[in-house]
C-alpha positions in Angstrom: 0.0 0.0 0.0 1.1 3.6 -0.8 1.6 6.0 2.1 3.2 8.9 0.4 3.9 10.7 3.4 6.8 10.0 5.8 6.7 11.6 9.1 9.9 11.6 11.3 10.2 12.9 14.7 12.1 11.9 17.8 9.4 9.8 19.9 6.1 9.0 19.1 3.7 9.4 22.4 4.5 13.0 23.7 1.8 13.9 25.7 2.1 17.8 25.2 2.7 17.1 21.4 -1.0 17.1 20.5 0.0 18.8 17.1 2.6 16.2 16.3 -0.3 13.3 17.1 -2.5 14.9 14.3 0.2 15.4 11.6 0.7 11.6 12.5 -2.5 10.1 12.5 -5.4 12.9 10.9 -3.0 15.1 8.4 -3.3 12.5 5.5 -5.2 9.1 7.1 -4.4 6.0 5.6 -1.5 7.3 3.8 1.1 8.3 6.2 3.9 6.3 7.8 6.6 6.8 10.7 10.0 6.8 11.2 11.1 7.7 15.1 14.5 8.0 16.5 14.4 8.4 20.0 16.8 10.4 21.9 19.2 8.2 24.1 16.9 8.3 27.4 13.8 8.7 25.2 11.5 5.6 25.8 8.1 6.2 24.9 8.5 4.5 21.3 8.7 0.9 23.3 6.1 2.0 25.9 4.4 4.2 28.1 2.8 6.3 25.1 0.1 9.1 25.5 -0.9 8.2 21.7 -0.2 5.8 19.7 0.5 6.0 15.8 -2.8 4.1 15.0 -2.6 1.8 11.7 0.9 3.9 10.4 3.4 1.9 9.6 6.2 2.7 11.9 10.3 2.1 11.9 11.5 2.6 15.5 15.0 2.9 16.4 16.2 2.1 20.0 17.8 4.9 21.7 21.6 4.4 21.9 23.6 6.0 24.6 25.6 9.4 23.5 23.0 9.9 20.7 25.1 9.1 17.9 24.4 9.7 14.0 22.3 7.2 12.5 24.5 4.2 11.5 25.0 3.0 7.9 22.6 -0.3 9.0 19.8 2.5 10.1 20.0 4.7 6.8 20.1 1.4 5.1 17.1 0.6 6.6 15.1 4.0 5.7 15.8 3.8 2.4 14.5 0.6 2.2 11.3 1.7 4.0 10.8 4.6 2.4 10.7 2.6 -1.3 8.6 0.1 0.6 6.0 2.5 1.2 6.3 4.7 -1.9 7.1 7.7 -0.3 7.1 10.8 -1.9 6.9 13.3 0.7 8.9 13.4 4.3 7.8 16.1 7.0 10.8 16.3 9.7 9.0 17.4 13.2 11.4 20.1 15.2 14.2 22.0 13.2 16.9 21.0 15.6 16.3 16.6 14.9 16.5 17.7 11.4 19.8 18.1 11.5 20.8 14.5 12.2 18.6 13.2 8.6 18.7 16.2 7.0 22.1 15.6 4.3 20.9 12.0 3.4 17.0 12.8 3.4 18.1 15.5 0.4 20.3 12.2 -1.1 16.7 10.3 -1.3 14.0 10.2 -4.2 11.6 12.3 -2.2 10.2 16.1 -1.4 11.8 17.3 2.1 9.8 19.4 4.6 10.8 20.8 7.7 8.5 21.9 10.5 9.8 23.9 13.3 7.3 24.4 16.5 8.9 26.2 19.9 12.7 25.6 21.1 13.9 25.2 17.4 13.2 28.7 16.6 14.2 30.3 19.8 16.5 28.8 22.0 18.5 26.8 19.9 19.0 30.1 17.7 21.0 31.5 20.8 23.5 28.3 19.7 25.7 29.0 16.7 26.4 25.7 16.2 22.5 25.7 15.4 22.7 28.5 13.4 25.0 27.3 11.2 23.1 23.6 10.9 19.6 25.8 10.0 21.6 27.6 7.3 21.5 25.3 5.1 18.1 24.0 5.4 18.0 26.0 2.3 18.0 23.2 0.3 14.8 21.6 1.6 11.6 22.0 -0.2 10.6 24.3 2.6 10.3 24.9 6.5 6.7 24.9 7.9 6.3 27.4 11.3 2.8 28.4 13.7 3.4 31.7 13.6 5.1 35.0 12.0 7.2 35.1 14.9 8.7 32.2 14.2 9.0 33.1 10.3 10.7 36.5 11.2 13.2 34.5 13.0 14.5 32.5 10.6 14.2 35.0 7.8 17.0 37.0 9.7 18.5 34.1 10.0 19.4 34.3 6.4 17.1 31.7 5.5 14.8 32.5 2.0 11.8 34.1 2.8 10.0 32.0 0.5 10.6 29.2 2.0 9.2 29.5 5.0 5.8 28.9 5.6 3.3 30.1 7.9 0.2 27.7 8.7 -0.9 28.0 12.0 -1.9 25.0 14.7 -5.5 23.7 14.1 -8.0 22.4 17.1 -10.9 21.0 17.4 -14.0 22.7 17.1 -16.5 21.6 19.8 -20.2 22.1 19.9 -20.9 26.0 21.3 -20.8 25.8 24.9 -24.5 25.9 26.3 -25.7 28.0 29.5 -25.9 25.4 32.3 -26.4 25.7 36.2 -22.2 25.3 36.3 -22.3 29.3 34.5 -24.8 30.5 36.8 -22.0 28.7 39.8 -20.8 30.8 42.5 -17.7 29.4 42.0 -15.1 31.0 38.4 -13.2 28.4 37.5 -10.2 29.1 36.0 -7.6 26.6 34.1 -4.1 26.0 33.1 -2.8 23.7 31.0 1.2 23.7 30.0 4.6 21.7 31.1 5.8 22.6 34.3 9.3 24.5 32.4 10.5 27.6 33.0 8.9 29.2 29.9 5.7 28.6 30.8 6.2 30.3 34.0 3.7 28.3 36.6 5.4 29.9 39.4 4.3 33.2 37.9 1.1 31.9 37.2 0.2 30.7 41.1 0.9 34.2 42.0 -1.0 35.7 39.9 -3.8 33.7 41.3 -3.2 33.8 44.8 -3.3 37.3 44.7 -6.6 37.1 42.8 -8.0 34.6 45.4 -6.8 36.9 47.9 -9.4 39.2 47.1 -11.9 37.0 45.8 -13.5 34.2 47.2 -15.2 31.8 44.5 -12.3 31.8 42.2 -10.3 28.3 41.7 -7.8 26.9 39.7 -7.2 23.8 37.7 -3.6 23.3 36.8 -2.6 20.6 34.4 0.6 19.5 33.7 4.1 18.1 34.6 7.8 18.8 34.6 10.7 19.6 36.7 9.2 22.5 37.9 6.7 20.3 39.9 8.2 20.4 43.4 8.6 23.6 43.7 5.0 24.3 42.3 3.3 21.8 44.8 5.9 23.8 47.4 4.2 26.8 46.5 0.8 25.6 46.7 1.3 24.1 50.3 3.5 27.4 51.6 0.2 29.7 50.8 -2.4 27.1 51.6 -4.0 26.9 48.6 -4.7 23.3 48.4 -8.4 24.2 48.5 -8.3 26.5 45.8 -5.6 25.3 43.4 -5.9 21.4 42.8 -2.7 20.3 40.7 -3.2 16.9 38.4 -0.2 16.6 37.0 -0.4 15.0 33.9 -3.3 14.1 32.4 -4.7 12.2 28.9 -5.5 14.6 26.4 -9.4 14.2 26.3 -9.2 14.8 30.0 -7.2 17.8 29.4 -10.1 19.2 27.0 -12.8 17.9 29.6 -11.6 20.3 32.0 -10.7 23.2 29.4 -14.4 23.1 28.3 -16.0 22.7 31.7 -13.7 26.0 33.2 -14.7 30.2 32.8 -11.2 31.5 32.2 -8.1 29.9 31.0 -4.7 31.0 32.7 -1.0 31.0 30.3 1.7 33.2 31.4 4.4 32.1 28.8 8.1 33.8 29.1 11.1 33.9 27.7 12.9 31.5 29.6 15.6 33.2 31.6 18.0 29.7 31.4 18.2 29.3 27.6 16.1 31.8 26.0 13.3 29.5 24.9 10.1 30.4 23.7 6.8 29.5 22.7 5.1 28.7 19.6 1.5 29.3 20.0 0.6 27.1 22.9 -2.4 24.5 22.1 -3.8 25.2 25.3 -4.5 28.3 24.3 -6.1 27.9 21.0 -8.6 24.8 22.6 -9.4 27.9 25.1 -10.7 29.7 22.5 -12.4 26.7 20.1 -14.3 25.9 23.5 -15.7 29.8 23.6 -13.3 30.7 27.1 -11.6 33.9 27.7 -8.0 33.7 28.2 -5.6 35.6 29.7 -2.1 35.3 28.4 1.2 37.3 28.3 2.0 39.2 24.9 4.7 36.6 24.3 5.7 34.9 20.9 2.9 33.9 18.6 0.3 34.2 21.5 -0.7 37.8 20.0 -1.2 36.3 16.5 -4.2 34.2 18.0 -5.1 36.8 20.9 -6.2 40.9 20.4 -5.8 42.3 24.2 -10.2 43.2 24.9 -11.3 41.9 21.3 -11.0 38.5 22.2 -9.1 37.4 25.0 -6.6 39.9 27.7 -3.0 40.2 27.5 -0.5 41.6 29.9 3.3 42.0 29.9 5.3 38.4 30.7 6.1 39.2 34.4 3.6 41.5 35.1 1.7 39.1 37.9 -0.3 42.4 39.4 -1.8 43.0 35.4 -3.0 39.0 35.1 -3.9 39.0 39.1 -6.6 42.4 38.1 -7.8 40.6 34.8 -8.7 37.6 36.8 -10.7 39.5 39.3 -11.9 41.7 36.3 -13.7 38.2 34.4 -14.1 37.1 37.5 -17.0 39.3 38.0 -18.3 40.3 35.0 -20.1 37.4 33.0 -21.1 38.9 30.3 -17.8 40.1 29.5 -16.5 36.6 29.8 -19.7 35.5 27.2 -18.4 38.1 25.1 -14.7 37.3 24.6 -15.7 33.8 24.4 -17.7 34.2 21.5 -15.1 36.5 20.1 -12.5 33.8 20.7 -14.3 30.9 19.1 -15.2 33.0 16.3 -11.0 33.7 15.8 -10.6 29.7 15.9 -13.1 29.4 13.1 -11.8 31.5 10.8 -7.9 31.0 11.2 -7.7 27.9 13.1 -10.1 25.6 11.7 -9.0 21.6 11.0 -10.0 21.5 7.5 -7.9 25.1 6.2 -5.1 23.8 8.0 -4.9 20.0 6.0 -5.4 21.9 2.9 -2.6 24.2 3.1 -0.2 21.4 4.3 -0.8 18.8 2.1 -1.4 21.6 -0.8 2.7 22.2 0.5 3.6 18.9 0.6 2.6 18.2 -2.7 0.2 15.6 -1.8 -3.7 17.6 -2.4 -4.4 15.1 -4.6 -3.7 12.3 -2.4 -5.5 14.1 0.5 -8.5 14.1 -2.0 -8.5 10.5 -2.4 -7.8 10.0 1.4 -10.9 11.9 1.9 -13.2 10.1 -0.4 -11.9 6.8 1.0 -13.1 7.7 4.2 -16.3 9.0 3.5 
């Protein structure tokens, strides 16, 4: 059977790569397959995936201590399963594993595509042995980035302008939220969904909050996620007593994740530049489902978050740092309802017309070079 598009990426079964999951399994159904090359401590190709790739044929690698290039038996065996399956079309996930298949993907009978999300566009430009590598990813058939952000930055990078593509992250569109007893609650509640990393700033965040709940009784907080920033978040939570008011899940599956996104009022993200290595964000998921499910959100102007977000047409934003500006816009929704109804709607109605599923296959696969066989993917289904 044909699968003309190849998909390589570093582990299959990321939770937080939501994105990744549909590129996999929903881009072009039926006609996609998988190579993965794990990191050396990565282990969720063998087990303990938050996804899995579905019927996609897959050729896993075992991670190998010190992360060394691919071996003459491993490129033997891609080229071998990329005539197997036809190929005609690879899409690299993350700019920075690029660089270990880029020179022999361009020395194979197919179309290369690059797609850069977060840290490959922002820290790793710090690097200038990364730099250099990205230079000369001139000679791929293009580079595919969430936002313009993202774009600018390797445009100044020296990088041709057109080749590099902006399609932004596409969601889910869930049925419009009704009015149930939960909105007429006594209780806001708000949400948080990200890794617990230093760009996404939870620390931050709880303080926000706590000063919020400080002055406000019925507010709470949801906060999903996990990372090395854990302790000291649960340290925080127990230092200020806010075990009652904050209630930290950790990781959760996906749908779970969206369970609690939709059944929330207001959805917390107070992205940074990360003060360690100077990564950023792309345009954060969580943010985007927010706004598909018809919450407000309050987020930092950060990255590609203002692409998706107009401060008071749609959603708040306040400086990254600025815990007093997120702290009054939390007590500001918290009280007003309507205003909440009103940036909602404004919000899903963004995700509609820029975000939407369907314009976002359309203009990849129309990239790719595969419309046609999106076309046929579709009718098969149907």
């Amino acid at each position: 059977m044909s699968r003309p598009l190849c998909v390589f990426l570093p582990e299959i079964g990321v939770i937080s790569e939501t994105f990744i999951r549909w590129d996999t399994r929903e881009l072009l159904p039926g006609g996609t397959a998988i190579v993965a090359d794990p990191p050396p401590r990565g282990e969720s190709v063998l087990h303990g995936q938050a996804w899995d790739a579905g019927e996609c044929p897959v050729l896993a690698f075992d991670p190998l201590p010190g992360d060394p290039a691919p071996s003459a038996e491993r490129l033997d065996a891609v080229v071998d399963f990329l005539a197997t399956h036809r190929v005609e079309a690879v899409l690299v996930e993350y700019l920075d594993f690029a660089d270990r298949w880029f020179d022999f993907l361009l020395r194979q009978p197919v179309r290369v595509w690059l797609r850069g999300h977060g840290v490959d566009f922002s820290a790793r430009l710090t690097e200038q042995r990364w730099r250099d590598a990205y230079r000369r990813y001139d000679l791929a058939a293009g580079i595919i980035v969430p936002s313009a952000v993202a774009a600018d930055a390797l445009a100044t990078l020296g990088l041709p302008a057109e080749k590099i593509h902006v399609v932004r992250y596409s969601v889910e569109l869930p049925p419009p939220r009704p009015v149930t007893t939960r909105d007429r609650s006594p209780d806001v509640r708000c949400v948080a969904v990200g890794r617990l990393v230093p760009k996404k700033a939870p620390l931050l965040l709880l303080e926000a909050f706590r000063d919020a709940a400080s002055r406000h009784q019925n507010v709470v907080l949801d906060l999903v996620g996990d990372g090395p920033l854990m302790g000291e978040v649960r340290q925080y939570v127990d230092r200020h007593e806010l075990t009652g008011r904050v209630h930290v899940h950790g990781r959760l599956p996906h749908p779970d994740t969206l369970a609690l996104i939709r059944g929330a009022d207001i959805l917390l993200h107070h992205a940074v530049t990360s003060p360690q290595d100077g990564d950023t964000e792309g345009q954060p998921l969580a943010i985007l489902e927010a706004m598909a499910a018809g919450l407000p959100v309050i987020a930092t102007n950060h990255a590609g978050i203002p692409e998706a977000i107009t401060d008071k047409v749609n959603g708040r934003l306040v400086a990254e740092h600025d815990v007093a500006a997120m702290a009054a816009n939390v007590l500001d929704l918290a009280d007003d309802h309507a205003e909440r109804q009103r940036l909602g709607r404004a919000a899903r109605k963004t995700i509609e017309e820029r975000h939407g599923r369907e314009r976002a296959r359309r203009a990849l696969l129309t990239l790719l070079g595969l419309a046609e066989a999106g076309t046929t993917a579709r009718a098969g289904a149907r």
